[in-house]
C-alpha positions in Angstrom: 0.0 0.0 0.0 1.2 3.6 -1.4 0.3 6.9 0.7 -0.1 9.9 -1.2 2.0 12.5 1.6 1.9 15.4 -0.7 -1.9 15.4 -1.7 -3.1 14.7 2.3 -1.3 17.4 3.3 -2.5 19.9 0.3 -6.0 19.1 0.7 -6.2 19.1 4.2 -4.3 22.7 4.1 -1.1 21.8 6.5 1.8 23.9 6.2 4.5 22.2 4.0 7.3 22.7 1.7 8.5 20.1 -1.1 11.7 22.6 -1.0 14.0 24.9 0.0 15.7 25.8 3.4 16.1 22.8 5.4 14.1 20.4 2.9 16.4 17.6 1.5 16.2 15.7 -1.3 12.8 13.3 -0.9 11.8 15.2 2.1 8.9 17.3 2.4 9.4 20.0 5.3 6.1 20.2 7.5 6.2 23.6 9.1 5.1 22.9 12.9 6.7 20.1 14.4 3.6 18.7 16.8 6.0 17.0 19.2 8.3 20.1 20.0 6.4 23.4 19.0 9.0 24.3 15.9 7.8 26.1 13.4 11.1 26.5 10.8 10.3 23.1 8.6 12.4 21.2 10.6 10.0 18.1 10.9 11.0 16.1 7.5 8.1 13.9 5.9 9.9 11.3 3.2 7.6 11.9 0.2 8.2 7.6 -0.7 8.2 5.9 2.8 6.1 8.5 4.9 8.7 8.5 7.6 9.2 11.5 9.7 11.9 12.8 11.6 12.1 16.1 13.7 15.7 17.6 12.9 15.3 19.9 16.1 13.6 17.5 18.6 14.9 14.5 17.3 11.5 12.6 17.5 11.0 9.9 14.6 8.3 7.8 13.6 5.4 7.2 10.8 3.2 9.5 9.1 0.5 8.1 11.3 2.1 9.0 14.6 2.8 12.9 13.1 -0.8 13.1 12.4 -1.8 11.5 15.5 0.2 14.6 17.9 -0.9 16.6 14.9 -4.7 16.2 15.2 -4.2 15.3 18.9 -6.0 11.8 17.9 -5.7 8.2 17.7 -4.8 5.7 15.1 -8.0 4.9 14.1 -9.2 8.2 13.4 -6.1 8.5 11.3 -6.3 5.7 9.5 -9.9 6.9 8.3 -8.9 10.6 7.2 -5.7 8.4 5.4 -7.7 6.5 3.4 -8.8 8.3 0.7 -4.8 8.8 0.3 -3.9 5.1 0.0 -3.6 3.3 -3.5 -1.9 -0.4 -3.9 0.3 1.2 -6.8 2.9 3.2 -7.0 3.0 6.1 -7.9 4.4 8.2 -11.0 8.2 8.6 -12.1 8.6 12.0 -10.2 10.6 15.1 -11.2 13.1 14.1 -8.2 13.0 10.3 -10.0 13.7 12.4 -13.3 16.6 14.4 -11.9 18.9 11.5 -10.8 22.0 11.5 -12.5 22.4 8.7 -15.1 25.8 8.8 -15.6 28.5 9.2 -12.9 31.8 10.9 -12.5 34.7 9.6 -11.2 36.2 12.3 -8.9 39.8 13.3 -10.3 42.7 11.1 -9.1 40.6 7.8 -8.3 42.4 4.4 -8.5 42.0 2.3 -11.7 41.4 -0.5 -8.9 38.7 -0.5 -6.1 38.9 -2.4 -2.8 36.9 -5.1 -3.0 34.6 -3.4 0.2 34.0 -0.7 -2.2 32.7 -2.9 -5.0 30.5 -4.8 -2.5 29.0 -1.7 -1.4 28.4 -0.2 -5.6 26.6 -3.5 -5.9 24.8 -3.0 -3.3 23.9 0.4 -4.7 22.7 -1.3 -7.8 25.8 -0.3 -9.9 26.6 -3.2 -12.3 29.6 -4.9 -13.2 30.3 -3.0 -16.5 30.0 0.7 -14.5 32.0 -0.6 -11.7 
């Protein structure tokens, strides 16, 4: 099951920001924080995973449990208002999805050889034998 972040928290009007100052890349920057009072985007929302994290409070957890403190209810009730927001597919290639780099660079001076730690973790990355 997919959750639509983005569209639950434009139609039910809560502050956000997809980017800009403290918004990283596949975050979405809620403006109030419901577990510490901060109002400066620090509380990230991942647009993919719904995860949230709180770079001032340090409080992590689900969407549920930010719109739980949010709404000041329980997980019932948001389960209900979340529904409407929940498909079985995936959703569309995104602009961020777009934007990935499809060829790489080699920073300046690199070895012609890896360490074999380093080639463990580009396949675990998904690079393939020919680009390693």
């Amino acid at each position: 099951m997919f959750l639509d972040v983005i569209k639950f928290l434009r139609e039910n009007k809560i502050d956000h920001r997809e980017s800009g100052k403290n918004i990283g890349r596949g975050w979405i920057g809620a403006k109030v924080c419901p577990f510490c009072g901060d109002k400066q985007y620090h509380l990230g929302i991942h647009k993919k995973s719904a995860n949230v994290s709180c770079w001032k409070c340090g409080n992590k957890g689900w969407f549920y449990d930010y719109l739980m403190e949010y709404y000041n209810c329980d997980r019932k009730t948001v389960r209900s208002l979340c529904k409407p927001y929940i498909s079985d597919k995936p959703g569309l290639i995104t602009e961020e999805d777009l934007a990935r780099p499809t060829r790489i660079k080699w920073p300046i001076g690199i070895e012609d050889e890896f360490h074999p730690c380093h080639i463990e973790y580009l396949k675990k990355r998904g690079f393939g034998f020919e680009t390693i």
